[in-house]
C-alpha positions as CSV (number, residue, x, y, z in Angstrom):
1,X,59.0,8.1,-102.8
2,X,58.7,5.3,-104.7
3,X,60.9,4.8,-106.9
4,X,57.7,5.3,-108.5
5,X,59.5,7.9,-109.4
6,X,60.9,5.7,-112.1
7,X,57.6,3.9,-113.1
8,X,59.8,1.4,-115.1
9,X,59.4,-0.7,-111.9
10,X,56.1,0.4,-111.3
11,X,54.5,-1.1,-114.1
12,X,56.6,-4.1,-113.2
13,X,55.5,-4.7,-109.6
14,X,52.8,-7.0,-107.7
15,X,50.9,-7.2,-105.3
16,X,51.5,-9.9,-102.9
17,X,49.3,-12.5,-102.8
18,X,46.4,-11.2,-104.1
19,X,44.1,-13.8,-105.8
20,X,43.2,-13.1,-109.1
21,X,39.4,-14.1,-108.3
22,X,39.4,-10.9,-106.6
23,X,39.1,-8.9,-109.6
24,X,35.7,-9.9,-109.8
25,X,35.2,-8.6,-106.3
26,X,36.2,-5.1,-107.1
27,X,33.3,-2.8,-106.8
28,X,33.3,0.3,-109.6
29,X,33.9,3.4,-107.9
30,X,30.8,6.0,-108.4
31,X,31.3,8.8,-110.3
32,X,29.4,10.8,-108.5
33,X,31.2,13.5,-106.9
34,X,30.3,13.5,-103.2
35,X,32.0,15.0,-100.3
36,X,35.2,12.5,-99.2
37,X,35.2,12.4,-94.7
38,X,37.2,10.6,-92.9
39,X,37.1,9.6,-89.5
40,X,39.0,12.0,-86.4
41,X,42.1,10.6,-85.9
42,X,42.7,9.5,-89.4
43,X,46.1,10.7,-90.5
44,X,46.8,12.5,-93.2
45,X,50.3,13.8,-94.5
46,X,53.2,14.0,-97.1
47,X,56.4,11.8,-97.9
48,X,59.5,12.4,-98.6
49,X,63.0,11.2,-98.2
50,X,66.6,11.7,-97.2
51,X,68.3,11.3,-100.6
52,X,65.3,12.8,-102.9
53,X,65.4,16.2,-101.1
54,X,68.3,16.9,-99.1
55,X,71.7,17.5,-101.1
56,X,74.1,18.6,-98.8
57,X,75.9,14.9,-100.1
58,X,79.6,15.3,-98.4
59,X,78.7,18.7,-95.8
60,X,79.0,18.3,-92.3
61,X,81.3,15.4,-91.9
62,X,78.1,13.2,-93.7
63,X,79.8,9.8,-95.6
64,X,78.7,8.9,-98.9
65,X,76.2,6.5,-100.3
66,X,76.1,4.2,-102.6
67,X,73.5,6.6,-104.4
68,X,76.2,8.9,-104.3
69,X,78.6,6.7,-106.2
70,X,76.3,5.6,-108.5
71,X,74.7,9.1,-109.8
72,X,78.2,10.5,-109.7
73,X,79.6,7.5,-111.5
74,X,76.7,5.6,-113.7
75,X,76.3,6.6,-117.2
76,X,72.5,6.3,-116.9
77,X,71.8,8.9,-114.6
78,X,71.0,12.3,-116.2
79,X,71.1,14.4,-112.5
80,X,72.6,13.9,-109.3
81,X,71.4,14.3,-105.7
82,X,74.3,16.6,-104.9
83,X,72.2,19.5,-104.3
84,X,68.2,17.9,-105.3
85,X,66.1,20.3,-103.1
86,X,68.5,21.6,-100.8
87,X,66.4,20.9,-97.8
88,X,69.1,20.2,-95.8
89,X,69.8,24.1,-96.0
90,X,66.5,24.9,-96.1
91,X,64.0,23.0,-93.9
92,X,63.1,25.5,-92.2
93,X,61.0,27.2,-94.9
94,X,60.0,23.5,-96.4
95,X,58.5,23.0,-92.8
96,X,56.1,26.3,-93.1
97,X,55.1,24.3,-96.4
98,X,54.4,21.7,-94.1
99,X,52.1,23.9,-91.4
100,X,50.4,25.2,-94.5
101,X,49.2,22.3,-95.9
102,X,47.8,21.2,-92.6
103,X,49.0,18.2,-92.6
104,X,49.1,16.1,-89.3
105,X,52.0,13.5,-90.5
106,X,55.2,14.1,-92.7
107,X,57.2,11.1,-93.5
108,X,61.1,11.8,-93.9
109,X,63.5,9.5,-94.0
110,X,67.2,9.3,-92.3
111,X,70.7,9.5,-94.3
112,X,72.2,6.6,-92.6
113,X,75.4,8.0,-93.7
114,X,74.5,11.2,-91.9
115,X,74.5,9.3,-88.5
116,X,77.3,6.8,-89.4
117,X,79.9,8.1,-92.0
118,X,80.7,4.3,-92.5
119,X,77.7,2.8,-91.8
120,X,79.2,2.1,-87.9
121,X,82.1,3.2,-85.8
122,X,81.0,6.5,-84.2
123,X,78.1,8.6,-84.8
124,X,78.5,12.2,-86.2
125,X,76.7,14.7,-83.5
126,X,76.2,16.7,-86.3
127,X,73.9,14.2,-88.1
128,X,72.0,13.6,-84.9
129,X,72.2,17.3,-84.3
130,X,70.3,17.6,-87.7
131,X,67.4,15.3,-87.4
132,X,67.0,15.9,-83.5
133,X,66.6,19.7,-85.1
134,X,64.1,18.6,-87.4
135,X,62.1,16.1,-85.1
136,X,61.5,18.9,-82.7
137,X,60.4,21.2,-85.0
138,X,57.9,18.6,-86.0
139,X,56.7,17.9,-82.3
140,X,56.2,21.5,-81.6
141,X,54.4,21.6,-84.8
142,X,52.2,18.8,-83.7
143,X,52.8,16.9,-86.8
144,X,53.8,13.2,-86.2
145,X,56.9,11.6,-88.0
146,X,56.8,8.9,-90.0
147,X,60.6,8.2,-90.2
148,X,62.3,5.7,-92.4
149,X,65.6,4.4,-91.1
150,X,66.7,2.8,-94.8
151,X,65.0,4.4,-98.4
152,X,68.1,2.8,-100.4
153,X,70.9,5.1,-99.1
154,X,72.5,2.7,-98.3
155,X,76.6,3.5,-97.0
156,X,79.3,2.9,-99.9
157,X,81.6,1.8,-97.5
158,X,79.2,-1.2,-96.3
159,X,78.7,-1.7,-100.0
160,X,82.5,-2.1,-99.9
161,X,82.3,-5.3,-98.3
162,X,79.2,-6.8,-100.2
163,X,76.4,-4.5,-99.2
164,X,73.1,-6.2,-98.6
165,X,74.7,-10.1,-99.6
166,X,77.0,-9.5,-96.9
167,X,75.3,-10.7,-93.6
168,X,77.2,-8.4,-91.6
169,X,75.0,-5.7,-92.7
170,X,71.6,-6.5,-91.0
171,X,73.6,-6.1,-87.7
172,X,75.3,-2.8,-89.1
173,X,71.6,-1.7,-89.9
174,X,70.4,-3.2,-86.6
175,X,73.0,-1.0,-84.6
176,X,72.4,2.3,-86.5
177,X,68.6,1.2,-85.7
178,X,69.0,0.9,-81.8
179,X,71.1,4.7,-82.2
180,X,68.3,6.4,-83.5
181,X,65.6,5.1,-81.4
182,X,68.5,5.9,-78.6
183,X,68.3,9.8,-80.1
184,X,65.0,9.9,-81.4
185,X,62.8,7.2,-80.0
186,X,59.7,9.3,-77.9
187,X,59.8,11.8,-80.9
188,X,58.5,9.4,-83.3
189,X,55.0,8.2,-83.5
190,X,56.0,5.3,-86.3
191,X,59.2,4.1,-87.5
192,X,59.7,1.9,-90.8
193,X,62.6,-0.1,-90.9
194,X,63.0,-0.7,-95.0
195,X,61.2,1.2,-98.0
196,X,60.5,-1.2,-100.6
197,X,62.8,-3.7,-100.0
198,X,61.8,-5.3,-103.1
199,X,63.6,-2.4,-104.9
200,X,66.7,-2.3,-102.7
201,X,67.4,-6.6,-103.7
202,X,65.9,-6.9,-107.3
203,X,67.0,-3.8,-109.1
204,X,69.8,-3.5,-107.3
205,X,71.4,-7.0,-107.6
206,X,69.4,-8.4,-110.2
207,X,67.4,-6.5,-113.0
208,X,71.0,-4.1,-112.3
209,X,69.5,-0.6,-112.6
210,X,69.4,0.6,-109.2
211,X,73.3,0.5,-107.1
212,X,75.2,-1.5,-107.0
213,X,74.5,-2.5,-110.2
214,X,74.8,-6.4,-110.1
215,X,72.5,-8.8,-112.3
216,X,72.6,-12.0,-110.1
217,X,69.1,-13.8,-108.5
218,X,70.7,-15.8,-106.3
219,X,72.1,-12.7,-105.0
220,X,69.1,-10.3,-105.6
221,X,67.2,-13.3,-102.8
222,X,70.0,-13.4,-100.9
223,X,69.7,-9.7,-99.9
224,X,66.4,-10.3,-99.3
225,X,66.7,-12.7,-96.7
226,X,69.4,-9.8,-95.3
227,X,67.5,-7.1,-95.7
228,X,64.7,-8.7,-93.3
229,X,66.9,-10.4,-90.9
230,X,67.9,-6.7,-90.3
231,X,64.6,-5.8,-90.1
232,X,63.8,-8.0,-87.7
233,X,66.5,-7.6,-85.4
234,X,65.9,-3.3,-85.0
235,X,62.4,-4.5,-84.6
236,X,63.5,-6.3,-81.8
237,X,66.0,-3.3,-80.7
238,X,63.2,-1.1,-80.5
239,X,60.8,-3.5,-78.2
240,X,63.9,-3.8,-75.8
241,X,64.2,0.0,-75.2
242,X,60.1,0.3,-74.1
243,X,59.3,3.4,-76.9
244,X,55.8,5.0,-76.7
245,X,55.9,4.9,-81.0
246,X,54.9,2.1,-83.3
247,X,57.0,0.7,-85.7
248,X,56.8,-1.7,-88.8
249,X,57.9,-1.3,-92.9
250,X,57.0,-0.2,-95.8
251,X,56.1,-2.6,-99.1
252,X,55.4,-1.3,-102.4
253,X,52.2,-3.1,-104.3
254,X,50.6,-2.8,-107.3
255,X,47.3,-4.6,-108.7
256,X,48.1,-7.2,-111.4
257,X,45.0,-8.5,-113.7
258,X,44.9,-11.1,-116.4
259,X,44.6,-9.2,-119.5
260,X,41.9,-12.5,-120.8
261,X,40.6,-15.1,-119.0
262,X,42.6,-17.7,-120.5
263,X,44.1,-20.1,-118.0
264,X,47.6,-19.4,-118.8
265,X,47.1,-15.0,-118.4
266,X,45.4,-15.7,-114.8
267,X,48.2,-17.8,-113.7
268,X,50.7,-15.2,-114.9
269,X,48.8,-12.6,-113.2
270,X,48.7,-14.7,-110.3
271,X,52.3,-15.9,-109.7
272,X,53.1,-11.7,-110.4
273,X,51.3,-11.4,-107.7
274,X,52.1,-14.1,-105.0
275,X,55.7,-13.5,-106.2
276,X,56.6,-10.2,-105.0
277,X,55.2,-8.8,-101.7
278,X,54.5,-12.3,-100.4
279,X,58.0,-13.2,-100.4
280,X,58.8,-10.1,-97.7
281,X,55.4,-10.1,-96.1
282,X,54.9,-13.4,-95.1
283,X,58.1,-14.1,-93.5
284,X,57.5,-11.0,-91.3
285,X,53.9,-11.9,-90.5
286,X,54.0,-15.6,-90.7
287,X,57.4,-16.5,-90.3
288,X,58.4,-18.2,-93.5
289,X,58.9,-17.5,-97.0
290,X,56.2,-18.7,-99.6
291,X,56.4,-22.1,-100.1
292,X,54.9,-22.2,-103.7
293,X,57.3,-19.3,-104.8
294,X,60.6,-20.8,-102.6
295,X,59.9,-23.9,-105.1
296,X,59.4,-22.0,-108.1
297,X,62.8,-20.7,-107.8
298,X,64.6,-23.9,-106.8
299,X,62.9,-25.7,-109.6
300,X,64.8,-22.9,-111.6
301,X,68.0,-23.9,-110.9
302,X,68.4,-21.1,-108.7
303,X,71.0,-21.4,-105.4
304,X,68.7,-20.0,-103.0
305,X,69.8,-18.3,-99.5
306,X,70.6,-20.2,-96.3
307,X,68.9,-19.9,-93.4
308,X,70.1,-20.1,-89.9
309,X,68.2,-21.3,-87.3
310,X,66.6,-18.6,-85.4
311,X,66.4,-16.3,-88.5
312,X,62.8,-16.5,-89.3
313,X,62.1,-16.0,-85.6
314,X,63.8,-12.5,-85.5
315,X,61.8,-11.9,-88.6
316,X,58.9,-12.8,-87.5
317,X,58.9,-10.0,-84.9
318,X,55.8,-8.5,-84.6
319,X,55.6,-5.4,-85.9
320,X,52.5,-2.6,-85.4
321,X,51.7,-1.6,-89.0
322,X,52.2,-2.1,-92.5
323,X,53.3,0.5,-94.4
324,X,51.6,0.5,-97.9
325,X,53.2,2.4,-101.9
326,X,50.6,2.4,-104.3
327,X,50.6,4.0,-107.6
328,X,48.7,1.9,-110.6
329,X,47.0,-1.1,-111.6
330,X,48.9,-3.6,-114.6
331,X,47.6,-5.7,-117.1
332,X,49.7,-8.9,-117.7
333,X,49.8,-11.7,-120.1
334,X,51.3,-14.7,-120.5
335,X,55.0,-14.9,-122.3
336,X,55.9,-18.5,-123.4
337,X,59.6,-16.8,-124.0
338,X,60.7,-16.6,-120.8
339,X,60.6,-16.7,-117.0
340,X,62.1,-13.3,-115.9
341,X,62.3,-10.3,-115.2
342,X,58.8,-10.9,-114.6
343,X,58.7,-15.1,-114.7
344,X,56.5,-15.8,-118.1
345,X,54.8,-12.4,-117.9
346,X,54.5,-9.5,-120.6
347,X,53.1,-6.0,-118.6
348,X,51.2,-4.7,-120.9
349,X,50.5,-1.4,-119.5
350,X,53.1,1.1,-121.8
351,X,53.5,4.7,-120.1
352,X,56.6,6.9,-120.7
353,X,59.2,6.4,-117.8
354,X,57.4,9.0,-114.9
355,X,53.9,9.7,-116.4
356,X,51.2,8.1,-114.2
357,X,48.0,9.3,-115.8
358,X,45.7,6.2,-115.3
359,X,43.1,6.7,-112.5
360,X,43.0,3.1,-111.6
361,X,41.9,3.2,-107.6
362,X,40.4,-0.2,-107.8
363,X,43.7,-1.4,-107.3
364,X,44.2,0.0,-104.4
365,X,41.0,-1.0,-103.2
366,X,41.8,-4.7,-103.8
367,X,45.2,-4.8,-102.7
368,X,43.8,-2.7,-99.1
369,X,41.0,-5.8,-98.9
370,X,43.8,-8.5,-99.7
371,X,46.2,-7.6,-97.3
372,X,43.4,-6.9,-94.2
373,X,42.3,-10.6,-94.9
374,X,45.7,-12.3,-95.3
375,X,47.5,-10.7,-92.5
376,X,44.6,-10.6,-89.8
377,X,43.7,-7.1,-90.1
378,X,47.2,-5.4,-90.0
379,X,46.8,-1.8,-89.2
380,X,47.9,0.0,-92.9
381,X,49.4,2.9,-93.7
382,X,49.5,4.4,-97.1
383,X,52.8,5.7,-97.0
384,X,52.9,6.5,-100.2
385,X,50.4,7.4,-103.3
386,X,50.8,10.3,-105.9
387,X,50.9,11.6,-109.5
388,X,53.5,12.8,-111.8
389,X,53.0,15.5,-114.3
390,X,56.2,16.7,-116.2
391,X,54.3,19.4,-117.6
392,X,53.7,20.9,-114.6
393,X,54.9,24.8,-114.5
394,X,54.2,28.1,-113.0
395,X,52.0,29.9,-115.3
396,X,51.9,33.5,-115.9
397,X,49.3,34.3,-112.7
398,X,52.2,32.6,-110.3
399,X,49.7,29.7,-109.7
400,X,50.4,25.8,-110.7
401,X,47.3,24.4,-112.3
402,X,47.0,20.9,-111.8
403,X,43.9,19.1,-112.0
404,X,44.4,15.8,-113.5
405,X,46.6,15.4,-110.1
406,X,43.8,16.6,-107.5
407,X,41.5,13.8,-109.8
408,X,43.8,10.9,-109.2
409,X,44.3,11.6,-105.6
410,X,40.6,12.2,-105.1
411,X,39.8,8.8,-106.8
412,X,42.7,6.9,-104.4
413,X,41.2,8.4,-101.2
414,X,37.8,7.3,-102.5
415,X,39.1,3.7,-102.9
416,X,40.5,4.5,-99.2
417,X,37.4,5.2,-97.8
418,X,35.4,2.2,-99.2
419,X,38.2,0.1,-97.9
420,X,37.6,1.4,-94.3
421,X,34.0,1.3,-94.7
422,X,34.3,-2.6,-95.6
423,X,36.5,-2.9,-92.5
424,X,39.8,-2.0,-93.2
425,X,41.9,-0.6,-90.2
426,X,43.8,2.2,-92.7
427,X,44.8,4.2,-90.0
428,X,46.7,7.1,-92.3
429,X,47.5,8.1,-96.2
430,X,50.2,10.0,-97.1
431,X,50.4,11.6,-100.7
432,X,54.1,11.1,-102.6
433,X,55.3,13.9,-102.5
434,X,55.6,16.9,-100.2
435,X,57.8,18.9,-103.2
436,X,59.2,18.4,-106.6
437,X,62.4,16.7,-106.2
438,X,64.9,14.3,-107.0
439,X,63.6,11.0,-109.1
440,X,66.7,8.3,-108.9
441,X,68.6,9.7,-112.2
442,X,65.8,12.5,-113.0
443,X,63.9,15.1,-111.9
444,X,60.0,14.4,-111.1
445,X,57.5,16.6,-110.5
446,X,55.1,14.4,-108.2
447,X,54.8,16.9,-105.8
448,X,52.4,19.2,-104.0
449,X,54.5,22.1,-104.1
450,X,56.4,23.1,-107.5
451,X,60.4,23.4,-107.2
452,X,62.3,25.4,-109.8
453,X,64.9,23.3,-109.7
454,X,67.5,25.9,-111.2
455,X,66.4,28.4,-108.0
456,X,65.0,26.3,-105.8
457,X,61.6,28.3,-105.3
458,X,58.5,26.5,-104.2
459,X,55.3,27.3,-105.0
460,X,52.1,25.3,-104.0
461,X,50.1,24.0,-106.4
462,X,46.5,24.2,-107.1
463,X,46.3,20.3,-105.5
464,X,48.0,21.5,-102.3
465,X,45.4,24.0,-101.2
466,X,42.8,21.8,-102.3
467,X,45.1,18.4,-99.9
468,X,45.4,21.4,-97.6
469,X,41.2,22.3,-97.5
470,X,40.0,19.3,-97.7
471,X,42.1,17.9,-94.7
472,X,39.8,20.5,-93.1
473,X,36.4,20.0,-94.5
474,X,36.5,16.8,-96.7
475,X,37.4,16.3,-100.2
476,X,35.4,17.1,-102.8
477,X,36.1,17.6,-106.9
C-alpha cells in the first residue's frame, strides 16, 4: 500500500504540478446520498503487496531484502515482515476472499528476491513456480492482475553495491523485468514498473527512514534519475516482446492548499506541489525533468545527477496508464526557517502516525482533473485509496463494524465519478487494502478484511460486503 501505511509521509507529499488556482475550481461534493454507478467495464479491486502480506522471508530458496535487513536490524521498527499475513502459505484461502468480494482486479506485487535471490544470476523456479501459481488462479478466477514488479523490496545484495545510486541497478531491474514478462507476460492485464518511487529515493536516501537509511539529496535525486532510467528501459523490454497487457507506474499524490492566501503560503503550496510528482512524471511523459524545480535545487548548492545522452529517451517511453495513491488533502504554510524536508513549508495537517480520518475527496478530485489536463488525458488508475482504523476489532457478534471506513471510500469513489463525468479516462480504482497487514515497522489495519495478527484469522468487515454489494448494484450510504 502506500506507505500510507505510515502517514508520516502522507501528510508530507504533493501532488505534481497541480496549480494552486485550482482550488478554487474544486466543486463541493453533495451530501446527498445518492446511488454511486459506474460505467461496464470500469474496474474495481484491492491492493496489496509482496512484502506487506507474504512472510515466508528466507523459505524456498527466496534472498533477502533490504526490508528484511532493515526490520531485522533498525531500532525503529516495532514488527517484522517475517511472517506479516502469511499469504505465501495461505493464498489459497486469501484468494476465496478475493472471489467473495467480487472484485474484478487484485493488484499484488512480486518479491524480486523471490525470482532473483541476488537481484540477477539465475532465477529460482520455485519463485516463478509461486507467482505462475497465483496468476493462474487469478485468470481462472477471471480477475485481472495488476502486478507490481518493485513496491521497495528492493534485493540487499544490490543494495550491497549502492542500491538505487548505483547505475547498474536499472539494468538489474530491467533484466528481472524482461523475466517476468518472459513467465508471466499474457497473464497480466497491467504491469507497473515502480510504486511510489518518490518513497523508494527520498525516504530512503534522504529524509533516512525508509532502507537504506542514508540522509544525502544529491543521492536521494540521484536514485531518482535510476529508478526511471530502469523504468524506462523494462518499459521498453516489454514492447519488444509484443504482450497483449498494458503497462505503466504507479505515483503517489496528495492535494496541497495554501492554508491563507498570502503570496508567500500559495507559493509554498505550489512549489510542494510542482516538486514532487512532477519531477517523476514529466520526465516519463515529456521527457525532461522540471526545469523550475531542476533550478531550485542547483540554486541550492545541490550536485545534481548526470545524464547520459539517450537517458531521457528510454524514459520517455510511452507507457499505457498511470497508476494513481491517494489518501488526504494537506494544508501548508510558509516556513521562513528552512528549505527542507519540505523546501520552506510547515504541513499543518497533525494526525497520529496511521489514522486517516479526514474525508477530504476534493483532493482527489483535483489532482484526477490536474493530471488528465497536464498529461493529455493519460488513462488513470487508482491503484491505491483506503482508510486506517486501529480500533478496528471483532466484536462479540463475530462481525467488524466499520463505518467511518465505508464513508471515506464512498466519498473518494464520489470524487471518482465526478471526475469521469468531467471527462476523465479513470479506467479502474482499487481500495488499499485487500486484508490487515504489515505497515513498514507496524501493524495497520487498512483493510477490508480484519487479520488477527496473533492467528492469522480473517474476517470481512462490514465495508467489504458493502465494496462487495455495491460492485454489484452501485454504492450507496
Amino acid at each position: 500500500m502506500i506507505s500510507r501505511r505510515y502517514f508520516i509521509k502522507k501528510n508530507a507529499v504533493a501532488a505534481a504540478g497541480i496549480s494552486i488556482g485550482l482550488t478554487s475550481q474544486i466543486k463541493a461534493l453533495a451530501p446527498i446520498k445518492e446511488i454511486i454507478k459506474f460505467p461496464s467495464g470500469f474496474d474495481f479491486g484491492v491492493s496489496t503487496s509482496a512484502y506487506q502480506i507474504e512472510g515466508a522471508w528466507n523459505e524456498d530458496l527466496k534472498g533477502e531484502s533490504i526490508w528484511d535487513r532493515w526490520s531485522h536490524n533498525n531500532d525503529h521498527v516495532k514488527v517484522t515482515g517475517d511472517v506479516a499475513c502469511d499469504h505465501y502459505h495461505l493464498f489459497k484461502q486469501d484468494f476465496e476472499l478475493l472471489r467473495q468480494l467480487n472484485v474484478s482486479t487484485y493488484r499484488l506485487s512480486i518479491s524480486w528476491t523471490r525470482i532473483f535471490p541476488d537481484g540477477f544470476g539465475e532465477p529460482n523456479q520455485k519463485g516463478l513456480a509461486y507467482y505462475a501459481e497465483i496468476l493462474s488462479l487469478l485468470k481462472r478466477n477471471n480477475i485481472k492482475a495488476i502486478v507490481t514488479l518493485n513496491h521497495w523490496d528492493l534485493p540487499q545484495k544490490l543494495q550491497n553495491i549502492g542500491g538505487w545510486a548505483n547505475r547498474e541497478v536499472a539494468y538489474h531491474f530491467a533484466d528481472y523485468a524482461k523475466l517476468c514478462f518472459q513467465n508471466f507476460g499474457n497473464d497480466v492485464a497491467f504491469w507497473g514498473t515502480h510504486n511510489e518511487p518518490w518513497v523508494v529515493a527520498f525516504m530512503g536516501y534522504f529524509i533516512g527512514t525508509h532502507p537504506p537509511g542514508i540522509k544525502d539529496i544529491s543521492t536521494a535525486l540521484l536514485c531518482t534519475h535510476h529508478l526511471l532510467l530502469g523504468h524506462g528501459l523494462a518499459v521498453k523490454e516489454y514492447r519488444s516482446q509484443n504482450l497483449k497487457g498494458k503497462i505503466g507506474i504507479t505515483l503517489d499524490y496528495s492535494y496541497n492548499i495554501p492554508e491563507t492566501q498570502s503570496r508567500a503560503d500559495i507559493d509554498a503550496a505550489s512549489r510542494l506541489n510542482e516538486k514532487h510528482h512532477p519531477w517523476f512524471a514529466d520526465p516519463i511523459f515529456f521527457g525532461k525533468y522540471p526545469e523550475k524545480i531542476w533550478n531550485w535545487y542547483k540554486s541550492k548548492g545541490i550536485v545534481m545527477p548526470k545524464i547520459k545522452v539517450g537517458d531521457m529517451q528510454i524514459i520517455n517511453s510511452p507507457v499505457d496508464y498511470l497508476g494513481l495513491n491517494y489518501y488526504n488533502t494537506d494544508t501548508v504554510t510558509h516556513n521562513a526557517a528552512g528549505w527542507w524536508p519540505y523546501e520552506t513549508n510547515t504541513l499543518k495537517n497533525k494526525r497520529s502516525q496511521f489514522q486517516c480520518f479526514e474525508m477530504q475527496p476534493e483532493g482527489l478530485f483535483a489532482v484526477l482533473k490536474n493530471l488528465h489536463t497536464r498529461y493529455q488525458g493519460i488513462d488513470i488508475v487508482i491503484t491505491e485509496n483506503g482508510y486506517n482504523d486501529d480500533n478496528d476489532a471483532v466484536d462479540f457478534h463475530g462481525e467488524v463494524i466499520d463505518n467511518q471506513r465505508i464513508a471515506y471510500i464512498y466519498a473518494h469513489l464520489k470524487a471518482c465519478k465526478q471526475a469521469m463525468d468531467e471527462g476523465v479516462n479513470l479506467k479502474g480504482y482499487c481500495v488499499w487494502t485487500l486484508m490487515d497487514s504489515y505497515e513498514w515497522g507496524e501493524w495497520s489495519r487498512m483493510g477490508l478484511v480484519h487479520t488477527d495478527f496473533k492467528t492469522l484469522r480473517r474476517t470481512i468487515k462490514k465495508s467489504g460486503y458493502w465494496y462487495a454489494n455495491g460492485i454489484k448494484s452501485g454504492f450507496s450510504l
